[in-house]
PDB file with SEQRES, HELIX, SHEET and CRYST1 records, atoms N, CA, C and O in Angstrom:
SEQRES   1 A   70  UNK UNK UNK UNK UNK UNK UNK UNK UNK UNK UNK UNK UNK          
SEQRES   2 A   70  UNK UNK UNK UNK UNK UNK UNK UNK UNK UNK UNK UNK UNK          
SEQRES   3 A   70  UNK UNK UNK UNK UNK UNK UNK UNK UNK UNK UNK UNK UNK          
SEQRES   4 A   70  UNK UNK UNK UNK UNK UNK UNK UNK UNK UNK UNK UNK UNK          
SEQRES   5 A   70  UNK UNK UNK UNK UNK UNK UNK UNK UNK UNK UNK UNK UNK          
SEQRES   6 A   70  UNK UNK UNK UNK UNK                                          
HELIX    1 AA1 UNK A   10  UNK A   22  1                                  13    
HELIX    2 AA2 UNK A   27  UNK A   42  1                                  16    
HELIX    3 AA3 UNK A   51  UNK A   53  5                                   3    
CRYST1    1.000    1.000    1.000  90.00  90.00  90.00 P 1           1          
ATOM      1  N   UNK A   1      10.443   2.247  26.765  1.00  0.00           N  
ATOM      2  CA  UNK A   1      10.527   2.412  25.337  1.00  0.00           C  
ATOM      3  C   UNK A   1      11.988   2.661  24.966  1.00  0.00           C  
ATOM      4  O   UNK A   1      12.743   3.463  25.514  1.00  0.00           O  
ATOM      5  N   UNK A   2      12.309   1.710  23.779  1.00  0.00           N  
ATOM      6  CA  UNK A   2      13.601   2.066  23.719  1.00  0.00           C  
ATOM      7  C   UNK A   2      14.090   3.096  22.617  1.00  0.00           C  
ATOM      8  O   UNK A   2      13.428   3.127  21.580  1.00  0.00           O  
ATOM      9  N   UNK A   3      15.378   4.093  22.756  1.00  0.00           N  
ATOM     10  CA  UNK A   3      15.468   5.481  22.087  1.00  0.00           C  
ATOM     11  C   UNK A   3      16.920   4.881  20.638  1.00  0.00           C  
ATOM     12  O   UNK A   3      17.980   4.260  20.721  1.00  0.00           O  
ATOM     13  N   UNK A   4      16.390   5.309  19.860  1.00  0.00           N  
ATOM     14  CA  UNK A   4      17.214   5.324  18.197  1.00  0.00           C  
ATOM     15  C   UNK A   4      17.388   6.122  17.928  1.00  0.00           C  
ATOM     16  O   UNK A   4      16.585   7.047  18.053  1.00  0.00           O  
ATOM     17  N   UNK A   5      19.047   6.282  17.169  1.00  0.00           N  
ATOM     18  CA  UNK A   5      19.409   7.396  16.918  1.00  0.00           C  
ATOM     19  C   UNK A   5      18.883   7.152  15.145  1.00  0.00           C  
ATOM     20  O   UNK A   5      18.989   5.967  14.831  1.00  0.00           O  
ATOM     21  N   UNK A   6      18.297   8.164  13.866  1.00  0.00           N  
ATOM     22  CA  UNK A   6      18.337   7.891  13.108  1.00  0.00           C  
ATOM     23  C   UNK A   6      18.884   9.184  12.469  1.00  0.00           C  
ATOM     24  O   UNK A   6      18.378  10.217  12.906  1.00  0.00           O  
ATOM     25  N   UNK A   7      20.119   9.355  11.214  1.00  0.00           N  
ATOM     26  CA  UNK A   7      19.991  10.161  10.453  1.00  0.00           C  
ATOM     27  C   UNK A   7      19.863  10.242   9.522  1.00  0.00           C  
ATOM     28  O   UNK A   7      20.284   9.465   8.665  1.00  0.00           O  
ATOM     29  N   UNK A   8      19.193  11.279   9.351  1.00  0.00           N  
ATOM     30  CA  UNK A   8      18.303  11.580   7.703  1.00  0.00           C  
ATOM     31  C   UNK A   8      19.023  13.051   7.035  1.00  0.00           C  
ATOM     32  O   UNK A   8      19.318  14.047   7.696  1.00  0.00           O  
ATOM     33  N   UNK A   9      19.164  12.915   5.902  1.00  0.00           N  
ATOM     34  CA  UNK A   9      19.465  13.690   5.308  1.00  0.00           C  
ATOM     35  C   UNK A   9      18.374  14.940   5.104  1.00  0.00           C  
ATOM     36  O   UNK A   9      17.156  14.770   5.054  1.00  0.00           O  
ATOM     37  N   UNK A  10      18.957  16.048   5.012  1.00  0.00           N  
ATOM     38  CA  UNK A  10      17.902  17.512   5.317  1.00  0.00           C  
ATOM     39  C   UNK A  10      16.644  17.499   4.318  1.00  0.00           C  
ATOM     40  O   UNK A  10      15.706  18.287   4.438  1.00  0.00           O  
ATOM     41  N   UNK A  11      16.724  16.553   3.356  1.00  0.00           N  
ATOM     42  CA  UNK A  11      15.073  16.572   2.446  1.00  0.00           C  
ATOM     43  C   UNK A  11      14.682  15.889   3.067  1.00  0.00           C  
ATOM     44  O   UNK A  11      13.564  16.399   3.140  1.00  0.00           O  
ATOM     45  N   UNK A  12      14.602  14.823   3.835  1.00  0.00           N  
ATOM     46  CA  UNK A  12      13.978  13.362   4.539  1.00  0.00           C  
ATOM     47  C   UNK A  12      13.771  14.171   5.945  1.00  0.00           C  
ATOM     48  O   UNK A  12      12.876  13.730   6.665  1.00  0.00           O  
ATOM     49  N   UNK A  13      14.422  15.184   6.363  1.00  0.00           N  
ATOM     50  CA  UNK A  13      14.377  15.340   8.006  1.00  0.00           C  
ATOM     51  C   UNK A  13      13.039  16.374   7.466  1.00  0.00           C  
ATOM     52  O   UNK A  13      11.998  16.369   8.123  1.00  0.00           O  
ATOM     53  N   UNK A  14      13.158  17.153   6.356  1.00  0.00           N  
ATOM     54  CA  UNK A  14      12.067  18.187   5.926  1.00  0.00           C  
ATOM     55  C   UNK A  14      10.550  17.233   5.601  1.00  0.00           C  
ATOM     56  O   UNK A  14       9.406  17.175   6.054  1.00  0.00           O  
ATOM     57  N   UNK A  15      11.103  16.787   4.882  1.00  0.00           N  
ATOM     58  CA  UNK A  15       9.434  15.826   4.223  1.00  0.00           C  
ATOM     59  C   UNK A  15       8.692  15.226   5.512  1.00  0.00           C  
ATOM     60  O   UNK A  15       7.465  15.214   5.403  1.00  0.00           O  
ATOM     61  N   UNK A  16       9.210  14.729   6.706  1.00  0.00           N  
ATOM     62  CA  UNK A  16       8.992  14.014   8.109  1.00  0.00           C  
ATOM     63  C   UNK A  16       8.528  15.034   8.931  1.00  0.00           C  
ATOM     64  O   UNK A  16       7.601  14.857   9.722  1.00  0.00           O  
ATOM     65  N   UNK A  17       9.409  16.628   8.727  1.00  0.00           N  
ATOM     66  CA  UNK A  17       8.675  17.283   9.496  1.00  0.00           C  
ATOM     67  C   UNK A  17       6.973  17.934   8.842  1.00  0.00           C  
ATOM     68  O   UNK A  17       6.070  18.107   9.661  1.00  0.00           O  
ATOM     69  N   UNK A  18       6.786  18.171   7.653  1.00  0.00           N  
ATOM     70  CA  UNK A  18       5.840  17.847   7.017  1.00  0.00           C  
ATOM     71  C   UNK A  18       4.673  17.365   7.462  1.00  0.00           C  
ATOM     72  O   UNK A  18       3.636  17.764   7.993  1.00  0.00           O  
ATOM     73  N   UNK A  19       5.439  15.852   6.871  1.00  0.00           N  
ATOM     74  CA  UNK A  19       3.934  14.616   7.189  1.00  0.00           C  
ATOM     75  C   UNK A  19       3.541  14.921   8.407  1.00  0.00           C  
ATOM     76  O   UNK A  19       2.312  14.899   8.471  1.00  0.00           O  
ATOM     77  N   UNK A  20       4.297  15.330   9.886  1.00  0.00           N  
ATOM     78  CA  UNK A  20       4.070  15.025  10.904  1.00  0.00           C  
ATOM     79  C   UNK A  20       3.110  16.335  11.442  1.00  0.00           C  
ATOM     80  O   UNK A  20       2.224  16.311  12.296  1.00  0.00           O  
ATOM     81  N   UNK A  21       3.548  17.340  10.733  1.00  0.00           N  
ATOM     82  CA  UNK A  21       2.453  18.611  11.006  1.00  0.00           C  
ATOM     83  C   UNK A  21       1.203  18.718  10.661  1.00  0.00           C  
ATOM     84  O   UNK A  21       0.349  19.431  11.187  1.00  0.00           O  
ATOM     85  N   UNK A  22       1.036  17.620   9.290  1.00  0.00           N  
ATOM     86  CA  UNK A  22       0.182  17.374   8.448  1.00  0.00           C  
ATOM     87  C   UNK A  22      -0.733  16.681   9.153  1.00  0.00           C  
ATOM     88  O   UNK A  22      -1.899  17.073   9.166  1.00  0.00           O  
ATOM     89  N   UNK A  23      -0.354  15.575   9.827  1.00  0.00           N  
ATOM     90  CA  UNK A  23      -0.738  14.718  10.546  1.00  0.00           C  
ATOM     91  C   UNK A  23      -1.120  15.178  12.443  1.00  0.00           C  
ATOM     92  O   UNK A  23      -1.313  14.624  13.525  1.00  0.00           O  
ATOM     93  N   UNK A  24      -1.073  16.015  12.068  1.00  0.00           N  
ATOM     94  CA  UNK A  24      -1.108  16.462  13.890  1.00  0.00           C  
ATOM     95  C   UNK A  24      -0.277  15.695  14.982  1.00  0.00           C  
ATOM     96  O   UNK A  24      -0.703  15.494  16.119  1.00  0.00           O  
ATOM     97  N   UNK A  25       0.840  15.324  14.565  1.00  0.00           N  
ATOM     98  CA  UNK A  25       1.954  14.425  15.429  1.00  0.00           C  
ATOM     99  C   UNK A  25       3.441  15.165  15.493  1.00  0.00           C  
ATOM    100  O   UNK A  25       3.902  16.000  14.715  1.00  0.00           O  
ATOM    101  N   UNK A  26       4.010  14.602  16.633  1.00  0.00           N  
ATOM    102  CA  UNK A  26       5.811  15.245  17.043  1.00  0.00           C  
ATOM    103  C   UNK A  26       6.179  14.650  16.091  1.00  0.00           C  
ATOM    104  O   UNK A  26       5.689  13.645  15.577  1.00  0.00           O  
ATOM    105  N   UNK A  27       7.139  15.287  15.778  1.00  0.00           N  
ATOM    106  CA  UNK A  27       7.986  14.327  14.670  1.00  0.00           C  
ATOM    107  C   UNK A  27       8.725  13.071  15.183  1.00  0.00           C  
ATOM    108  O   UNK A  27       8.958  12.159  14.389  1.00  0.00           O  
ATOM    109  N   UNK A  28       9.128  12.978  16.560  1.00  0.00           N  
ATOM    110  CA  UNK A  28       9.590  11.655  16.929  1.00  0.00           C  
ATOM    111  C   UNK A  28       8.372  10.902  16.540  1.00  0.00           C  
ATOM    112  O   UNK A  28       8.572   9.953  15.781  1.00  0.00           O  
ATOM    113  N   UNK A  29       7.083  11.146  16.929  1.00  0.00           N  
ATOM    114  CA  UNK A  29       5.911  10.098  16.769  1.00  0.00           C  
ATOM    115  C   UNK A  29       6.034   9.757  15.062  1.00  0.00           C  
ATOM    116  O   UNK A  29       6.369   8.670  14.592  1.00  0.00           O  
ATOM    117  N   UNK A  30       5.746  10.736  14.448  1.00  0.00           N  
ATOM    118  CA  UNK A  30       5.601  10.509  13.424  1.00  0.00           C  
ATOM    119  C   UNK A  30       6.766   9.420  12.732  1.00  0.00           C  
ATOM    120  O   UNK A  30       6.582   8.669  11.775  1.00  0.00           O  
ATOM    121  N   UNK A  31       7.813   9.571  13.416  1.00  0.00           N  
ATOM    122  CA  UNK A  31       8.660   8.502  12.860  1.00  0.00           C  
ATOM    123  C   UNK A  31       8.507   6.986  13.347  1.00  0.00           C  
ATOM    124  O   UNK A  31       8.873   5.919  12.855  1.00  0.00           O  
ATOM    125  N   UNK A  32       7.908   7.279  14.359  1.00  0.00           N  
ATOM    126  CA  UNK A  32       7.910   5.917  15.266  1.00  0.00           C  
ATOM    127  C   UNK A  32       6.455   5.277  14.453  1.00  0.00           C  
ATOM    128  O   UNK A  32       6.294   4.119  14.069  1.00  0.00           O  
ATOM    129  N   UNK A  33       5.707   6.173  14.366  1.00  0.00           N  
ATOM    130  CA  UNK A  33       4.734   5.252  13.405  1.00  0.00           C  
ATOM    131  C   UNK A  33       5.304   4.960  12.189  1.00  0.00           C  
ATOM    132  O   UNK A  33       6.163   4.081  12.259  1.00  0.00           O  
ATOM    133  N   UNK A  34       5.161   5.279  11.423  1.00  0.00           N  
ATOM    134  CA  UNK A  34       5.839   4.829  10.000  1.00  0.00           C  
ATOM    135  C   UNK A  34       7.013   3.671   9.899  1.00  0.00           C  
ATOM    136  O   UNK A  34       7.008   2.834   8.996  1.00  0.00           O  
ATOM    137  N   UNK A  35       7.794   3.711  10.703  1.00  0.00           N  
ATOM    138  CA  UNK A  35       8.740   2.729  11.659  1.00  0.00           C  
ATOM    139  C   UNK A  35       7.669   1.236  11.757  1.00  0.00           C  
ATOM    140  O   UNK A  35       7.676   0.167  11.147  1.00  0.00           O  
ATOM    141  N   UNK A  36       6.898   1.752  12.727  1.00  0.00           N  
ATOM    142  CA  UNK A  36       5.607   0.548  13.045  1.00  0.00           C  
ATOM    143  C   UNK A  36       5.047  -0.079  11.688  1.00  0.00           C  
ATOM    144  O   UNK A  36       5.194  -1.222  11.256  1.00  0.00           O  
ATOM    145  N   UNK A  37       4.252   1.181  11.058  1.00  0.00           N  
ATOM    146  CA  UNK A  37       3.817   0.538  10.044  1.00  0.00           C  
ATOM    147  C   UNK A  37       4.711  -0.331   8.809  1.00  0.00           C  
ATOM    148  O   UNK A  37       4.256  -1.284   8.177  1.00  0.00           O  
ATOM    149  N   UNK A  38       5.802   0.136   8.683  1.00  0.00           N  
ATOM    150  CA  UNK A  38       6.755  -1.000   7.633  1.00  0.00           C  
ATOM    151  C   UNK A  38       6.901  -1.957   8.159  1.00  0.00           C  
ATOM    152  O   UNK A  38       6.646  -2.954   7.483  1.00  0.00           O  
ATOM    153  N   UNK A  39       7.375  -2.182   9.603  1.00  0.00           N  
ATOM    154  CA  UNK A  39       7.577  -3.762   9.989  1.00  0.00           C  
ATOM    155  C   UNK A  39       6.279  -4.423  10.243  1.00  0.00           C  
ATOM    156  O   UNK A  39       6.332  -5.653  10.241  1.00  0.00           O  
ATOM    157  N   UNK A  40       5.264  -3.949  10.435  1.00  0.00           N  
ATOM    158  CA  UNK A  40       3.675  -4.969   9.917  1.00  0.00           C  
ATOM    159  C   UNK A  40       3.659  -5.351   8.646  1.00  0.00           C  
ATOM    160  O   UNK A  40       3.501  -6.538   8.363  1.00  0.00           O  
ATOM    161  N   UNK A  41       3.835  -4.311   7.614  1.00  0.00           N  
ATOM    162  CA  UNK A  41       3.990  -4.781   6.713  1.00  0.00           C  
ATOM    163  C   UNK A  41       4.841  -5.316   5.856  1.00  0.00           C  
ATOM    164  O   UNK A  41       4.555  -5.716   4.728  1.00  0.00           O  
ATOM    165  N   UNK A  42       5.777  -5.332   6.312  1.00  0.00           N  
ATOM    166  CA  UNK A  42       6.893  -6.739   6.249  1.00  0.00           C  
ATOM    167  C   UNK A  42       6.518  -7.814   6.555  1.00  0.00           C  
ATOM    168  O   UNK A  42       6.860  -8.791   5.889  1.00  0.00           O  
ATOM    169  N   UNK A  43       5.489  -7.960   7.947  1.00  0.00           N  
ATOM    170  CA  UNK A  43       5.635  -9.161   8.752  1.00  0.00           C  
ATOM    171  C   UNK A  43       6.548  -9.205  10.247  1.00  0.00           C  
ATOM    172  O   UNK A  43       6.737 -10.053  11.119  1.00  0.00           O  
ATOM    173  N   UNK A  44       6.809  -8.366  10.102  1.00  0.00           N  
ATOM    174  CA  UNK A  44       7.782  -8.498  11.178  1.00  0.00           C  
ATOM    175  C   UNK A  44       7.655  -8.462  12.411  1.00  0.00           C  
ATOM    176  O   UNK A  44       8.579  -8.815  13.143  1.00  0.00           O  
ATOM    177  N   UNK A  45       6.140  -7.898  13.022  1.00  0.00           N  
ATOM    178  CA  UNK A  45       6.050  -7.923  14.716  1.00  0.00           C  
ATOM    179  C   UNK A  45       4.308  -8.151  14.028  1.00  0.00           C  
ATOM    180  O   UNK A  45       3.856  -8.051  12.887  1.00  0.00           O  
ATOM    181  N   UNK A  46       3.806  -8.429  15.119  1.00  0.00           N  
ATOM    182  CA  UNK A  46       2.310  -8.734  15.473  1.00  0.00           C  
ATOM    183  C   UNK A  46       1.343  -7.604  15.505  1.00  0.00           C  
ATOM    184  O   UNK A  46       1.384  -6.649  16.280  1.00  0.00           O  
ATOM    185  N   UNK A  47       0.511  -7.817  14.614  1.00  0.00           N  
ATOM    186  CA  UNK A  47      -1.076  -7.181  14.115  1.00  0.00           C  
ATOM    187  C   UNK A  47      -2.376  -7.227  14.508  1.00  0.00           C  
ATOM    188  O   UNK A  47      -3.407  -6.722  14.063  1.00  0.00           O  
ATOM    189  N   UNK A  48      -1.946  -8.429  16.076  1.00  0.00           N  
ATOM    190  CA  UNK A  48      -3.341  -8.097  16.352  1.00  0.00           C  
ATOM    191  C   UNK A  48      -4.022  -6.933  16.917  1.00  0.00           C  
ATOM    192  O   UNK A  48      -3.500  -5.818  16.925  1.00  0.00           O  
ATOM    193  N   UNK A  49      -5.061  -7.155  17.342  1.00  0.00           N  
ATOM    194  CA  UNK A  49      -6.077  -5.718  17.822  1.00  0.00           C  
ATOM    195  C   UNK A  49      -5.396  -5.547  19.470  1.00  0.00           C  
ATOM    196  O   UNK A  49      -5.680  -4.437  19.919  1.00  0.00           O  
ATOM    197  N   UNK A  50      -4.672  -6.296  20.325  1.00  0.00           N  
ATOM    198  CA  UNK A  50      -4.779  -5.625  21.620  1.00  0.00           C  
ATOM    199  C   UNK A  50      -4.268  -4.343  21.865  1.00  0.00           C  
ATOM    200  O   UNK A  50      -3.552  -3.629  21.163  1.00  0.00           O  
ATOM    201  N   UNK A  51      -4.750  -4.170  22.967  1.00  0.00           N  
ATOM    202  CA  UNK A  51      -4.447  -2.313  22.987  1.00  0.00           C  
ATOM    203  C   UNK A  51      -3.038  -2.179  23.344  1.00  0.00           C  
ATOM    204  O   UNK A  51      -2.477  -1.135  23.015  1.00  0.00           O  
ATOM    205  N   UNK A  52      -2.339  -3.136  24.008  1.00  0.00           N  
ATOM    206  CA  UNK A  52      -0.523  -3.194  23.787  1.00  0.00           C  
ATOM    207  C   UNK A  52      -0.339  -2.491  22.592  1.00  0.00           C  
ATOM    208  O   UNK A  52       0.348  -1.478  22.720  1.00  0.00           O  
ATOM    209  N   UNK A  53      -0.843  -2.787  21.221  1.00  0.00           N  
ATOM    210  CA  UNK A  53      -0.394  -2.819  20.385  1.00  0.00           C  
ATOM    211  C   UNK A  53      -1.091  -1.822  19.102  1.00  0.00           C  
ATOM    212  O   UNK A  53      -0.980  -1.750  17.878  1.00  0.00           O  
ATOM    213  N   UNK A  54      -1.923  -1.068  20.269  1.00  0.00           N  
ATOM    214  CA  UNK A  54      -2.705  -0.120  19.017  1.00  0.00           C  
ATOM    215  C   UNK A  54      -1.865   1.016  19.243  1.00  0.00           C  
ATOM    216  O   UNK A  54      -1.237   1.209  20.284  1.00  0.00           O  
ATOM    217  N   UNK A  55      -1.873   2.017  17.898  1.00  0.00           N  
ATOM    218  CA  UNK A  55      -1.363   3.209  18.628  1.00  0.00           C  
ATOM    219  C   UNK A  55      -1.696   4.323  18.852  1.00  0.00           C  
ATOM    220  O   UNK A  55      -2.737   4.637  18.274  1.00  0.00           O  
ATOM    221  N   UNK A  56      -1.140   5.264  19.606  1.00  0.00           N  
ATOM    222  CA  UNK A  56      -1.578   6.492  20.320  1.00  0.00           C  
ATOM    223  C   UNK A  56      -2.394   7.379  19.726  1.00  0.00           C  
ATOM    224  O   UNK A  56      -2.849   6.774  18.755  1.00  0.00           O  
ATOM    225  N   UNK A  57      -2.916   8.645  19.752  1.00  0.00           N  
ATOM    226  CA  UNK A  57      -3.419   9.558  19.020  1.00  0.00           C  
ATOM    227  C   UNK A  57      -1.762  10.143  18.429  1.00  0.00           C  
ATOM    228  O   UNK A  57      -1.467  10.556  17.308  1.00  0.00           O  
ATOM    229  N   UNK A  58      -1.071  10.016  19.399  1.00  0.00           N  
ATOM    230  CA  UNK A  58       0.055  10.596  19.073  1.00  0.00           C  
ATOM    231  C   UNK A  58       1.466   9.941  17.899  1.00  0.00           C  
ATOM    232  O   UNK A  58       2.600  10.312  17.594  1.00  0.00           O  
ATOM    233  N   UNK A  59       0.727   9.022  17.617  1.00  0.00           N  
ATOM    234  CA  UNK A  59       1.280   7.887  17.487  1.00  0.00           C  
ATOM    235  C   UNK A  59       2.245   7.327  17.738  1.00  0.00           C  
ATOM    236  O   UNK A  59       3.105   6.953  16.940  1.00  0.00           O  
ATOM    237  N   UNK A  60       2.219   7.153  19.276  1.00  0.00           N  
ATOM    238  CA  UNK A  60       3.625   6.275  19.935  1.00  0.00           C  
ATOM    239  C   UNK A  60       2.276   4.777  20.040  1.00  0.00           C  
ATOM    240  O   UNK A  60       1.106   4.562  19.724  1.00  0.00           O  
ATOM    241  N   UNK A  61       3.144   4.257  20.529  1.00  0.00           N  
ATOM    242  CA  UNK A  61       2.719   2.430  20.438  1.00  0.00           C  
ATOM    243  C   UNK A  61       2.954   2.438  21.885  1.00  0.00           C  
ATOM    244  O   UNK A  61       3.998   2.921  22.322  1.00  0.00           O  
ATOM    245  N   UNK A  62       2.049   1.933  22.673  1.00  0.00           N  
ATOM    246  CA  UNK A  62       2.394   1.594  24.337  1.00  0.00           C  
ATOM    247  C   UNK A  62       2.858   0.515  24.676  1.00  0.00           C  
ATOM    248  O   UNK A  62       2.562  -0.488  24.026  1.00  0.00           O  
ATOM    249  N   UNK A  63       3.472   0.459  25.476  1.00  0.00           N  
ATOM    250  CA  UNK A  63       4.433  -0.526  25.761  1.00  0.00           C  
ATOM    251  C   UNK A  63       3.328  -1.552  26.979  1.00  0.00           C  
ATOM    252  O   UNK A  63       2.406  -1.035  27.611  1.00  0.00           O  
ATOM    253  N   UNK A  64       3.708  -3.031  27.073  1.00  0.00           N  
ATOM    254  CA  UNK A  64       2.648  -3.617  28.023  1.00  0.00           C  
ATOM    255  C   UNK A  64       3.198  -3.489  29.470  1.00  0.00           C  
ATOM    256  O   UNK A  64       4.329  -3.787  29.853  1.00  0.00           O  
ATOM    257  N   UNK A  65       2.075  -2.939  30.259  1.00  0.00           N  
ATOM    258  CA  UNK A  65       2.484  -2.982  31.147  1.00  0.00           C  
ATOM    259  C   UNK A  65       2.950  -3.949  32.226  1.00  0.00           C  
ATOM    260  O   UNK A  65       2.016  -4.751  32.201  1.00  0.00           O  
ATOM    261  N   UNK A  66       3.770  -4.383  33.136  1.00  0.00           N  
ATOM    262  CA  UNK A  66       4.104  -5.741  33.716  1.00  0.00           C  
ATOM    263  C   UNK A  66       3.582  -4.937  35.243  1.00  0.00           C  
ATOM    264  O   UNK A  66       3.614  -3.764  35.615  1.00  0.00           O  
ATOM    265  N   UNK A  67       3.123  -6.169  35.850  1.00  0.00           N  
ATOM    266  CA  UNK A  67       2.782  -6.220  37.263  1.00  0.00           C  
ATOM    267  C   UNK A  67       1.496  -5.588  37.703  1.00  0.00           C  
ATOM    268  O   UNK A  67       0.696  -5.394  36.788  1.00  0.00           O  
ATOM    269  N   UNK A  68       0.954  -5.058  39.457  1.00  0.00           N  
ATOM    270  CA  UNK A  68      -0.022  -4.102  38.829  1.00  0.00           C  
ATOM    271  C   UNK A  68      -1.499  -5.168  39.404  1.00  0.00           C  
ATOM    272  O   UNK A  68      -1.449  -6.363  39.696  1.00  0.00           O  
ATOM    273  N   UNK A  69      -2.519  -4.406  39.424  1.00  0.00           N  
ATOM    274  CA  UNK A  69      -3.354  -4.777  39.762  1.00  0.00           C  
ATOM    275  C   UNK A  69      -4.724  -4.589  38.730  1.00  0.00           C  
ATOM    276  O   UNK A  69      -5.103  -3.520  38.252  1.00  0.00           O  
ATOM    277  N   UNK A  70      -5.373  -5.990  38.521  1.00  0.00           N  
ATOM    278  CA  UNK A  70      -6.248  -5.683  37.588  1.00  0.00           C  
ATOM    279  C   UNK A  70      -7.211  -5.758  37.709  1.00  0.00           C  
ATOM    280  O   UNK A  70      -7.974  -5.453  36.793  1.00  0.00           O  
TER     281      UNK A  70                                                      
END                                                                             
């Protein structure tokens, strides 16, 4: 998974920590979803149902795994 630096100004870093308590999520998750959800709804990465691509309770997004036995 790859790591972003983002900064937010102290009402945006407050309102995020918020939603994310609100939501029963870390605040990295919580950003990483909301992150997710704008570029679907842009269009921008893929919506289907596989579980690559559903996300966590936590809401991180799993990455696919390569290699491995199935």
């Amino acid at each position: 998974m790859a790591k972003v630096i983002i900064y937010l100004r102290d009402t945006e870093l407050s309102a995020l920590n918020k939603l994310a308590q609100r939501e029963y999520r870390v605040t990295k998750a919580q950003a990483a979803l909301i992150i997710r959800q704008e570029l679907v709804r842009l269009g921008m990465i893929n919506t289907d149902n596989t579980a690559e691509n559903q996300p966590h309770s936590n809401g991180l997004v799993s990455a696919p795994q390569s290699g491995g036995v199935q």
